[in-house]
PDB file of N, CA, C and O in Angstrom, chain B, residues numbered from 101:
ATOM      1  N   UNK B 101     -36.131  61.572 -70.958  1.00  0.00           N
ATOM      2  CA  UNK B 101     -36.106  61.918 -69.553  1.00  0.00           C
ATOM      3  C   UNK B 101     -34.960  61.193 -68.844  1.00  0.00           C
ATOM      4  O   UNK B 101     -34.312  61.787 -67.982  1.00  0.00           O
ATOM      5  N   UNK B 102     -34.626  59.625 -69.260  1.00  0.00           N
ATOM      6  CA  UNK B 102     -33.301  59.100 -68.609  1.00  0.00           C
ATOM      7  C   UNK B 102     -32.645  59.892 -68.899  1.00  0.00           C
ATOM      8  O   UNK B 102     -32.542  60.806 -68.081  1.00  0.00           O
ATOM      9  N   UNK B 103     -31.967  59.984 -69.996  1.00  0.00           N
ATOM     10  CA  UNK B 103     -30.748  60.870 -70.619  1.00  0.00           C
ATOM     11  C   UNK B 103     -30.511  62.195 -69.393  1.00  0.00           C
ATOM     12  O   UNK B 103     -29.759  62.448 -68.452  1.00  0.00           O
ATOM     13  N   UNK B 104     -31.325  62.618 -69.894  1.00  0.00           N
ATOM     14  CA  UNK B 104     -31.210  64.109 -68.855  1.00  0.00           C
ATOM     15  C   UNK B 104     -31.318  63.794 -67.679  1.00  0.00           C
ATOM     16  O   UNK B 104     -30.990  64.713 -66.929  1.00  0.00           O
ATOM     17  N   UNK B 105     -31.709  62.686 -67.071  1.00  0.00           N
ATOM     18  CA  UNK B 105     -30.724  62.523 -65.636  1.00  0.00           C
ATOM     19  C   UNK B 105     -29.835  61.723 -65.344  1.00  0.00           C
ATOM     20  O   UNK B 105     -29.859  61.344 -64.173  1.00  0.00           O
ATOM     21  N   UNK B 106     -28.820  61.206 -66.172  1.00  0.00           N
ATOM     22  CA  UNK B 106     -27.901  60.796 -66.044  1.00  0.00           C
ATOM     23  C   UNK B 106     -26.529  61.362 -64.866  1.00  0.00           C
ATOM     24  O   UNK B 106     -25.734  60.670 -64.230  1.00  0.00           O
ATOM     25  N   UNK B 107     -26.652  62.580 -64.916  1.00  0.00           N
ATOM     26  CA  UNK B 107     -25.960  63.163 -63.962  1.00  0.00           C
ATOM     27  C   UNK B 107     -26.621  63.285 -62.404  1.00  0.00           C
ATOM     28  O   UNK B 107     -25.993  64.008 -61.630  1.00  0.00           O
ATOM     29  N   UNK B 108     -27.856  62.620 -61.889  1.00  0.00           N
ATOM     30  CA  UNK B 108     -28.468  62.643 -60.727  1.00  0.00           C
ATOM     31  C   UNK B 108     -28.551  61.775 -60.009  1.00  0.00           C
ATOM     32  O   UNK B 108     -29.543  61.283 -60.545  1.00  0.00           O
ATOM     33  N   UNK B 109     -28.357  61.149 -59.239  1.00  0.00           N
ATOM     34  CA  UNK B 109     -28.325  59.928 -58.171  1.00  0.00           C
ATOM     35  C   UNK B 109     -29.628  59.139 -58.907  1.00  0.00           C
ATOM     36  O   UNK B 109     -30.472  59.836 -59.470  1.00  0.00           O
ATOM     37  N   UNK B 110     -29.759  57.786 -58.892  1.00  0.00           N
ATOM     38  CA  UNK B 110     -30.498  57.177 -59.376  1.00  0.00           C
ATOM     39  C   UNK B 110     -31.846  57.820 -58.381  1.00  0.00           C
ATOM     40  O   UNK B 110     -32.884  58.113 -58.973  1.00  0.00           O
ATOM     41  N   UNK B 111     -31.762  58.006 -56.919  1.00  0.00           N
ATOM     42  CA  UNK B 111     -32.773  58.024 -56.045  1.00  0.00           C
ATOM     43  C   UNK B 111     -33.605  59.216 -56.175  1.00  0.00           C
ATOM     44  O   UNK B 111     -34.833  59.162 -56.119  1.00  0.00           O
ATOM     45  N   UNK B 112     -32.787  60.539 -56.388  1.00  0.00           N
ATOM     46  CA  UNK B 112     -33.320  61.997 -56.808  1.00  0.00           C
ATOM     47  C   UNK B 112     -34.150  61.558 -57.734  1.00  0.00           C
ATOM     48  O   UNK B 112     -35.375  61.599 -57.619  1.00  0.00           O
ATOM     49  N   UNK B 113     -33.382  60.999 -58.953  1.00  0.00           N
ATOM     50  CA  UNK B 113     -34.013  60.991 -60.055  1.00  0.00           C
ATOM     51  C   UNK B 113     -35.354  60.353 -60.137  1.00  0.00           C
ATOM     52  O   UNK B 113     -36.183  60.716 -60.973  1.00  0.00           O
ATOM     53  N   UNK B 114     -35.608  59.249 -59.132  1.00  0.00           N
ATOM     54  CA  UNK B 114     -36.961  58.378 -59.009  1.00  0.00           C
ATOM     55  C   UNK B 114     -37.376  59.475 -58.200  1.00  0.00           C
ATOM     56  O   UNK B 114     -38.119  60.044 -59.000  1.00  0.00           O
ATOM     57  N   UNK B 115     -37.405  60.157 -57.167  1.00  0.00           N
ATOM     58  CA  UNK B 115     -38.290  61.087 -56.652  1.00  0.00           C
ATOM     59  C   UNK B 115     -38.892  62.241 -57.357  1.00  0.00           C
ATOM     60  O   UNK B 115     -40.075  62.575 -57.287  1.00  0.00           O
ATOM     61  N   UNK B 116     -37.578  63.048 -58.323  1.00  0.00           N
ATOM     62  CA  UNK B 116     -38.097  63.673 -59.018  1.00  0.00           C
ATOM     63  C   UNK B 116     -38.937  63.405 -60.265  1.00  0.00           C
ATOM     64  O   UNK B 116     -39.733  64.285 -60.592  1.00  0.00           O
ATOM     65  N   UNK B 117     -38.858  62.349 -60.963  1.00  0.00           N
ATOM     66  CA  UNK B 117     -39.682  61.545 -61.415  1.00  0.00           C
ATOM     67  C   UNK B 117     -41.183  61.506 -60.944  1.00  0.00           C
ATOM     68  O   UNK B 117     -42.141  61.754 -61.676  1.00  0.00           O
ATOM     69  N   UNK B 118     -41.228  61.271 -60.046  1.00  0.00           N
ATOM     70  CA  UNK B 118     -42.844  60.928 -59.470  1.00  0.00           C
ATOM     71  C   UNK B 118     -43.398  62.027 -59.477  1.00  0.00           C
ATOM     72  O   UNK B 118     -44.464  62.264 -60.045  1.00  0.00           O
ATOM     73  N   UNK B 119     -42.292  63.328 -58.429  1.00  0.00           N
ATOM     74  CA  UNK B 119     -43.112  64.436 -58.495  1.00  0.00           C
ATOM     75  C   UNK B 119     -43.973  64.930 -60.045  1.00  0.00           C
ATOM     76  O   UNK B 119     -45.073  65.432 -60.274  1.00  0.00           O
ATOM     77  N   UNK B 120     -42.815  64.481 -60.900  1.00  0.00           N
ATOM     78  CA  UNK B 120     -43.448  65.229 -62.440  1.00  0.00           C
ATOM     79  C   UNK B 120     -44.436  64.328 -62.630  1.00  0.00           C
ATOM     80  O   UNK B 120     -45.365  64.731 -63.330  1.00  0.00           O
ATOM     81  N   UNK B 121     -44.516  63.109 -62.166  1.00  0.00           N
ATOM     82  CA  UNK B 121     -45.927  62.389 -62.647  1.00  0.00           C
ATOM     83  C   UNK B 121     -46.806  62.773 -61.721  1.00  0.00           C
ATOM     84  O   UNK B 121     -47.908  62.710 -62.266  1.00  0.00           O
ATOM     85  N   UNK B 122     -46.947  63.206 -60.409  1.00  0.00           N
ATOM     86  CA  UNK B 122     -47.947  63.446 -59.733  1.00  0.00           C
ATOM     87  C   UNK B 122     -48.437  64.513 -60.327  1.00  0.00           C
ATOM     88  O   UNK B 122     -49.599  64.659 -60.708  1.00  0.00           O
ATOM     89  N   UNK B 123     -47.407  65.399 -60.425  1.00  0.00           N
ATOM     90  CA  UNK B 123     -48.163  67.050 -61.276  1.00  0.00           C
ATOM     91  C   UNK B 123     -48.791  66.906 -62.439  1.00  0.00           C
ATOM     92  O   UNK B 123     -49.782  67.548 -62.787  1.00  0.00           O
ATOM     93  N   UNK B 124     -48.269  66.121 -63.023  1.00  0.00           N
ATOM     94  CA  UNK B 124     -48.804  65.694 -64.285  1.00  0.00           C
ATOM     95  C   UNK B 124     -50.267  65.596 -64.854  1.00  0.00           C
ATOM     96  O   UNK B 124     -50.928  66.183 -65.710  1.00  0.00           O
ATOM     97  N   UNK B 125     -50.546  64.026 -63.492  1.00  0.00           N
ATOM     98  CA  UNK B 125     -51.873  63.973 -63.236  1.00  0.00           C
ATOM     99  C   UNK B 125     -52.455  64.977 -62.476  1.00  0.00           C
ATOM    100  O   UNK B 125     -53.659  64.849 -62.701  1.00  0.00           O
ATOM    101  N   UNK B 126     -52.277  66.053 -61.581  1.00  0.00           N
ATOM    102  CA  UNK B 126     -52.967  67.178 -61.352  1.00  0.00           C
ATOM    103  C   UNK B 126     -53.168  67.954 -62.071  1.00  0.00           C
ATOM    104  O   UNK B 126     -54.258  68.521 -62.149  1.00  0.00           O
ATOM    105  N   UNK B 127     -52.114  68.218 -62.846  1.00  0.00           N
ATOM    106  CA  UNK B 127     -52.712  69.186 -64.293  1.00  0.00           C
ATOM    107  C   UNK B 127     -53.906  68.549 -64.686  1.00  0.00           C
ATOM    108  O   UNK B 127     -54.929  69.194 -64.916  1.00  0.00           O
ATOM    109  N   UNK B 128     -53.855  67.615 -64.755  1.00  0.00           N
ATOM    110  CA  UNK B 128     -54.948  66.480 -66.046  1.00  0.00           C
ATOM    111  C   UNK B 128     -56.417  66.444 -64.983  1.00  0.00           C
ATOM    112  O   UNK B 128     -57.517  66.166 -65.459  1.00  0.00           O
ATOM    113  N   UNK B 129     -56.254  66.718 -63.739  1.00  0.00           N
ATOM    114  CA  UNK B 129     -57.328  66.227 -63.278  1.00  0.00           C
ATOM    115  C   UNK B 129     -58.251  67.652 -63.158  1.00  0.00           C
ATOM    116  O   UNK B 129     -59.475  67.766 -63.215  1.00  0.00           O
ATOM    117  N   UNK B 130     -57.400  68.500 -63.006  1.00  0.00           N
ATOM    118  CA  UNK B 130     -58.107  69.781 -63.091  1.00  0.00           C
ATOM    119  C   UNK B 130     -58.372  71.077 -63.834  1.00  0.00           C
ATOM    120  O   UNK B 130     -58.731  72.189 -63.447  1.00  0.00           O
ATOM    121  N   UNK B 131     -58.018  70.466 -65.286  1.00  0.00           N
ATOM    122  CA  UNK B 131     -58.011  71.316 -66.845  1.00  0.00           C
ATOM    123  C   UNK B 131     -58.972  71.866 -66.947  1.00  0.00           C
ATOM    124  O   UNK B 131     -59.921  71.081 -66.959  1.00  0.00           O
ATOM    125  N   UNK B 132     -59.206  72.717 -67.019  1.00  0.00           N
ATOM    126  CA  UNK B 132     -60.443  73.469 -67.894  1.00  0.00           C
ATOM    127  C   UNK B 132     -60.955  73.224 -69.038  1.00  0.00           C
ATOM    128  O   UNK B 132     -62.144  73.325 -69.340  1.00  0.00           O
ATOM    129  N   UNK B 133     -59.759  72.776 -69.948  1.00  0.00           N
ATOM    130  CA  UNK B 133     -59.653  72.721 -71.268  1.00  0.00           C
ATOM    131  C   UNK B 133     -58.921  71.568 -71.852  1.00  0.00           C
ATOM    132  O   UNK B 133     -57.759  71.405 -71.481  1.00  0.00           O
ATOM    133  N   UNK B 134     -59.450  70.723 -72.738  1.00  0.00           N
ATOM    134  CA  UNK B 134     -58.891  69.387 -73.488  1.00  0.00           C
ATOM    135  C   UNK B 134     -57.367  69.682 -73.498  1.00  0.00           C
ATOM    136  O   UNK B 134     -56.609  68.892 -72.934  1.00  0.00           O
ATOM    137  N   UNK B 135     -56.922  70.717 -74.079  1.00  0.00           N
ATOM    138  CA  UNK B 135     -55.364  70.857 -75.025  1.00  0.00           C
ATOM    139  C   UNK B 135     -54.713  71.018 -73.568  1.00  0.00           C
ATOM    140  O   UNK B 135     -53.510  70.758 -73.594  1.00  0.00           O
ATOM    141  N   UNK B 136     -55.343  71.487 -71.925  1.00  0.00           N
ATOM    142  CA  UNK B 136     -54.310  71.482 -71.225  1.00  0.00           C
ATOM    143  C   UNK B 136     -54.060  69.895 -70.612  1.00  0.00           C
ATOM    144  O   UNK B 136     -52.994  69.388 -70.264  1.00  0.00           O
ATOM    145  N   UNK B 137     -55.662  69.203 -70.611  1.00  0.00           N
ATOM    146  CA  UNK B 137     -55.478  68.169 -69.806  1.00  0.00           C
ATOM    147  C   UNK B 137     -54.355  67.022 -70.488  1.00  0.00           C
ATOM    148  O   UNK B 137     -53.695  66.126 -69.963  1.00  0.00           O
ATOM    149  N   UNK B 138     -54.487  67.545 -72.032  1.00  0.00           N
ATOM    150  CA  UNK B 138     -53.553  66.271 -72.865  1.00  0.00           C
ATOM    151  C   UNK B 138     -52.263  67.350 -72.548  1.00  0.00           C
ATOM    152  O   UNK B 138     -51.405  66.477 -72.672  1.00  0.00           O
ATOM    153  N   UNK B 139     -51.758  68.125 -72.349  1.00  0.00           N
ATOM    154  CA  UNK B 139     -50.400  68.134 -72.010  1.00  0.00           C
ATOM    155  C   UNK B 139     -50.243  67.776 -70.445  1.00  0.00           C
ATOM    156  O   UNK B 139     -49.154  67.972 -69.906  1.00  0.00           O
ATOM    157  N   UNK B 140     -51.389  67.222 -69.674  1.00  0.00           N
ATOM    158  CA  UNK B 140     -51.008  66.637 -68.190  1.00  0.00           C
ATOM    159  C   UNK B 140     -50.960  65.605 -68.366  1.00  0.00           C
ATOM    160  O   UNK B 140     -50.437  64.965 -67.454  1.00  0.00           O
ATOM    161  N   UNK B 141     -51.354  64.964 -69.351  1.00  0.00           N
ATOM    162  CA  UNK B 141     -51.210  63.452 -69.653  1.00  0.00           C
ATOM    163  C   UNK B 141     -49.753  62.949 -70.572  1.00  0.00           C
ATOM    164  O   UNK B 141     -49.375  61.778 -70.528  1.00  0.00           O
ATOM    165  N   UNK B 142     -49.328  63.566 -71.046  1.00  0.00           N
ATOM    166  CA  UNK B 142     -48.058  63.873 -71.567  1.00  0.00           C
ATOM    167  C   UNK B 142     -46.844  63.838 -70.827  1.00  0.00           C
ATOM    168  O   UNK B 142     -46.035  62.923 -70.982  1.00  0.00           O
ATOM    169  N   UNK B 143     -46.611  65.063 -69.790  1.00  0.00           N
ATOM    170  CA  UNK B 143     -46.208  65.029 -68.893  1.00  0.00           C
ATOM    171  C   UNK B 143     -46.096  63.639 -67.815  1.00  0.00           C
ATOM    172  O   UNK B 143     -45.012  63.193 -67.440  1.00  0.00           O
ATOM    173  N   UNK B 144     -47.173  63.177 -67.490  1.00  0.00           N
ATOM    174  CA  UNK B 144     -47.217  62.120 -66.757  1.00  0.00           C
ATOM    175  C   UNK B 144     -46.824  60.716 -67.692  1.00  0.00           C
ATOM    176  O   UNK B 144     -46.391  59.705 -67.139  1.00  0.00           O
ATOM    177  N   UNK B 145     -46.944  60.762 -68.524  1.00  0.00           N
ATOM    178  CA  UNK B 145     -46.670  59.474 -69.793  1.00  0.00           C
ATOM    179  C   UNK B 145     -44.977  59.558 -69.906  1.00  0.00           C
ATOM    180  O   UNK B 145     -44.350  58.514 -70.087  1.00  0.00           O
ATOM    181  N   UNK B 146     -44.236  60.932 -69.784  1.00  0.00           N
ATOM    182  CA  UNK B 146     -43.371  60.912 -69.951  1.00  0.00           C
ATOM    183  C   UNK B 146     -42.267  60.393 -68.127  1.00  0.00           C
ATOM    184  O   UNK B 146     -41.280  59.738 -67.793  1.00  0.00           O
ATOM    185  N   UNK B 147     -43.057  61.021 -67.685  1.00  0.00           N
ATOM    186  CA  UNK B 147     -42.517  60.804 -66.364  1.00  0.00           C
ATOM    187  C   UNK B 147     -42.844  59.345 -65.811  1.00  0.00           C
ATOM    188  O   UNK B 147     -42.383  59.016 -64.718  1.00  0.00           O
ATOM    189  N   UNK B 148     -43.352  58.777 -66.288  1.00  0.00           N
ATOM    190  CA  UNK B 148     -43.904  57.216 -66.440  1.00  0.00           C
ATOM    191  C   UNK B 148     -43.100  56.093 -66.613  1.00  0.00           C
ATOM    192  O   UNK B 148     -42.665  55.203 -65.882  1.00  0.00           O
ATOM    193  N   UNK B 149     -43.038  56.359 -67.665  1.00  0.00           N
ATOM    194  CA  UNK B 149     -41.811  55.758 -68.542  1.00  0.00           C
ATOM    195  C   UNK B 149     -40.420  55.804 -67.951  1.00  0.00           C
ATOM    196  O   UNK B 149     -39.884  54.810 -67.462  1.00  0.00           O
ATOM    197  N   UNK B 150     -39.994  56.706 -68.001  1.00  0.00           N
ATOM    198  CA  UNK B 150     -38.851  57.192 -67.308  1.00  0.00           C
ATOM    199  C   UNK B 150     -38.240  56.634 -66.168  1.00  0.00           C
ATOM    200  O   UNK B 150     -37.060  56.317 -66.017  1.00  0.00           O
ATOM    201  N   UNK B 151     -39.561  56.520 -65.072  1.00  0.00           N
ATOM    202  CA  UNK B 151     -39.617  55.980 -63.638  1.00  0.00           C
ATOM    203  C   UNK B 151     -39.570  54.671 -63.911  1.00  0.00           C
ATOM    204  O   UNK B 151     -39.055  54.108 -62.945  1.00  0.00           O
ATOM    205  N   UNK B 152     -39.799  54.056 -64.593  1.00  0.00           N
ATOM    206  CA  UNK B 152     -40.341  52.534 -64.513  1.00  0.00           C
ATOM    207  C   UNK B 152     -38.993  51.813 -65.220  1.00  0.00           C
ATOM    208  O   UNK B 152     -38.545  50.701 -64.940  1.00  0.00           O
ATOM    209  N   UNK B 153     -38.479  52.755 -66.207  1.00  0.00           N
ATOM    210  CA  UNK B 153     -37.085  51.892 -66.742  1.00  0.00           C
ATOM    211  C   UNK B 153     -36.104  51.947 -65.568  1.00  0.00           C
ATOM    212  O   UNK B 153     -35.469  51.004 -65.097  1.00  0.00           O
ATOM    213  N   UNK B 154     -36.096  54.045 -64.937  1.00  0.00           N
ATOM    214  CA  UNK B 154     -34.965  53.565 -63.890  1.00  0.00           C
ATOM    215  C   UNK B 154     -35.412  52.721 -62.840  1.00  0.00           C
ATOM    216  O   UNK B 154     -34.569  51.895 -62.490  1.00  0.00           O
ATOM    217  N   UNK B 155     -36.565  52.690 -62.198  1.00  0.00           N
ATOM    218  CA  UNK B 155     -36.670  51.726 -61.316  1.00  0.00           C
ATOM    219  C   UNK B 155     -36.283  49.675 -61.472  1.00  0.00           C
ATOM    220  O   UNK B 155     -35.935  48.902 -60.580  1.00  0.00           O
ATOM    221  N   UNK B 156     -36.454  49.495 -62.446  1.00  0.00           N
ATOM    222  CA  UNK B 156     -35.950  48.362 -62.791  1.00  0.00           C
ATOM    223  C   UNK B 156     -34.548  48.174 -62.716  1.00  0.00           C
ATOM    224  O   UNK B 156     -34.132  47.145 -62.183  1.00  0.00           O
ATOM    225  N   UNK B 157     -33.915  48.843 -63.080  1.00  0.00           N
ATOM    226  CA  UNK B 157     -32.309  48.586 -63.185  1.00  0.00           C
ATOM    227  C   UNK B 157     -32.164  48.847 -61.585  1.00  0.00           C
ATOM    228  O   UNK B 157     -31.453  48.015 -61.020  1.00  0.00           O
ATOM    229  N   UNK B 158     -32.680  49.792 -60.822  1.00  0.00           N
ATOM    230  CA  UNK B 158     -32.370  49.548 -58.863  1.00  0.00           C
ATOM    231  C   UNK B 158     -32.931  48.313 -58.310  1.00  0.00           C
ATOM    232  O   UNK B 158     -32.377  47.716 -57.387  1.00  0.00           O
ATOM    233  N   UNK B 159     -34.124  47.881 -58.908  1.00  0.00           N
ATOM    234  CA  UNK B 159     -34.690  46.664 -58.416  1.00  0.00           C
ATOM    235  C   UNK B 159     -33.642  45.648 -58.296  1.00  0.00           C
ATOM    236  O   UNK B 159     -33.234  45.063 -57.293  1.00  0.00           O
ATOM    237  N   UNK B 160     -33.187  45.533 -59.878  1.00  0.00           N
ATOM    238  CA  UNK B 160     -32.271  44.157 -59.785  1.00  0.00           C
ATOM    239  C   UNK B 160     -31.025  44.444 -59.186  1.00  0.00           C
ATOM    240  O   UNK B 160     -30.498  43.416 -58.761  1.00  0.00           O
ATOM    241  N   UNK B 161     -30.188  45.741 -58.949  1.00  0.00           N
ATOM    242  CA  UNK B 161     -29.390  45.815 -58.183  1.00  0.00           C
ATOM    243  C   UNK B 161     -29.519  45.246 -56.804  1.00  0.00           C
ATOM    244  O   UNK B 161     -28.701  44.609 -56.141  1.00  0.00           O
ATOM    245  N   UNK B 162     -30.929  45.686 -56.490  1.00  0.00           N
ATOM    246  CA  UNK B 162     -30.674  45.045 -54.710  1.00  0.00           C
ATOM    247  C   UNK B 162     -30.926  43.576 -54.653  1.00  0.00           C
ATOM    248  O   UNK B 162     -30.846  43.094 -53.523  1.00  0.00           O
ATOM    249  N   UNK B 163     -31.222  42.737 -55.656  1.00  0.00           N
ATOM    250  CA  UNK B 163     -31.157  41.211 -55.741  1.00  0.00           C
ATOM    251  C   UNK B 163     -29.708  40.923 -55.242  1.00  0.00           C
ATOM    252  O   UNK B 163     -29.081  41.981 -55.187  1.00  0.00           O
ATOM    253  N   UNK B 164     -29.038  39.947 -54.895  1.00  0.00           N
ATOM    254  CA  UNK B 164     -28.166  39.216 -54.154  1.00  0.00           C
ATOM    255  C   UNK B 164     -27.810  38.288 -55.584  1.00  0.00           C
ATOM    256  O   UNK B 164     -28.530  37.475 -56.165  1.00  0.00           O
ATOM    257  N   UNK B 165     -26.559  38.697 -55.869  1.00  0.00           N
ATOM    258  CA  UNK B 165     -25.988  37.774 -56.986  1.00  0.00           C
ATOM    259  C   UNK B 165     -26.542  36.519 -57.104  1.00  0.00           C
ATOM    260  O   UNK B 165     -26.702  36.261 -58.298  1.00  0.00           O
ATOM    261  N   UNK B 166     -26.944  35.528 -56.301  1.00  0.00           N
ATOM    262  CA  UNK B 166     -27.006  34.499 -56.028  1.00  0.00           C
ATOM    263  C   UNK B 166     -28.391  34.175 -56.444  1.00  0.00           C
ATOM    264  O   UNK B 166     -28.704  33.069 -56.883  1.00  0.00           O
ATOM    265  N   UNK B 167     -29.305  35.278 -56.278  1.00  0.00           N
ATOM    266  CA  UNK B 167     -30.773  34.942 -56.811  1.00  0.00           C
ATOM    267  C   UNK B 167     -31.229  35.541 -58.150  1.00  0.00           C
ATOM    268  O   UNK B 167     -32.249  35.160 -58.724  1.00  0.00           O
ATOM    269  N   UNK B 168     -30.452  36.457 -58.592  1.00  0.00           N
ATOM    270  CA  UNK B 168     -31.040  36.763 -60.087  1.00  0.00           C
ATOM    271  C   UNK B 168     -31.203  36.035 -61.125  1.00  0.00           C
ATOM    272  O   UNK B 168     -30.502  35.030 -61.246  1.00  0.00           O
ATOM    273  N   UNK B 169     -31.894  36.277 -61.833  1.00  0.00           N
ATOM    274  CA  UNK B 169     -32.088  35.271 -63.116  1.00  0.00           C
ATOM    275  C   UNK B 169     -31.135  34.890 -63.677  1.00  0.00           C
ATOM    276  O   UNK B 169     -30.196  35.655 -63.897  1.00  0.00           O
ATOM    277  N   UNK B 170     -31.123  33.348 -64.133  1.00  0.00           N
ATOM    278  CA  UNK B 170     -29.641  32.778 -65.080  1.00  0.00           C
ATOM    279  C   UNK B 170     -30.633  31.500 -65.475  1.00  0.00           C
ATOM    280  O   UNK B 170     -31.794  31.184 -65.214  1.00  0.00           O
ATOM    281  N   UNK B 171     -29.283  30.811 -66.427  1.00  0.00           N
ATOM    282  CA  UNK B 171     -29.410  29.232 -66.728  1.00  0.00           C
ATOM    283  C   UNK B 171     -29.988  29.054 -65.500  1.00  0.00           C
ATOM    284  O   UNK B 171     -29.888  29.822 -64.544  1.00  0.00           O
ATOM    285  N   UNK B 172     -30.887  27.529 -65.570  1.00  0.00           N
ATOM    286  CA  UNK B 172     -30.998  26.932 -65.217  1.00  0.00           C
ATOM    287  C   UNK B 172     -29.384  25.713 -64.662  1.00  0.00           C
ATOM    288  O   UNK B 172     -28.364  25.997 -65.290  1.00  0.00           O
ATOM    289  N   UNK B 173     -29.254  24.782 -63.843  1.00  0.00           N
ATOM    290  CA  UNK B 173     -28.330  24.382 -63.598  1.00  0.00           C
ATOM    291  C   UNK B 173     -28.651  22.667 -64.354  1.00  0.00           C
ATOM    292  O   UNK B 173     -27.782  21.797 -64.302  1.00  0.00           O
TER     293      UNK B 173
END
């Protein structure tokens, strides 16, 4: 799911992200049937993942050089 948004603003990409996990879990919450709810859980596992790696790499961007993790002094 990163890969394939490599070409999208980091921010699209976290929005569109969520949307696929919100749907995800709506598929899952309202299946009729096992084989659909595990492809809403799928969906959302994938969109999960996805969100949580790109969100980390924006997190530490908005840190201030000065406070991110290093040596100790």
């Amino acid at each position: 799911m990163t890969a394939l948004g490599t070409r999208i603003s980091r921010k699209r990409m976290l929005m569109l992200l969520m949307g696929f996990f919100i749907a995800g879990n709506l598929i899952s919450a309202v299946a009729p049937v096992f084989g659909i709810m595990l492809l809403g859980r799928v969906v959302a596992s994938l969109a999960h993942g996805a969100f949580f790696g790109i969100g980390a790499v924006v997190a530490a961007e908005l840190v201030a050089p000065d406070r991110k993790a290093g040596p100790s002094p």
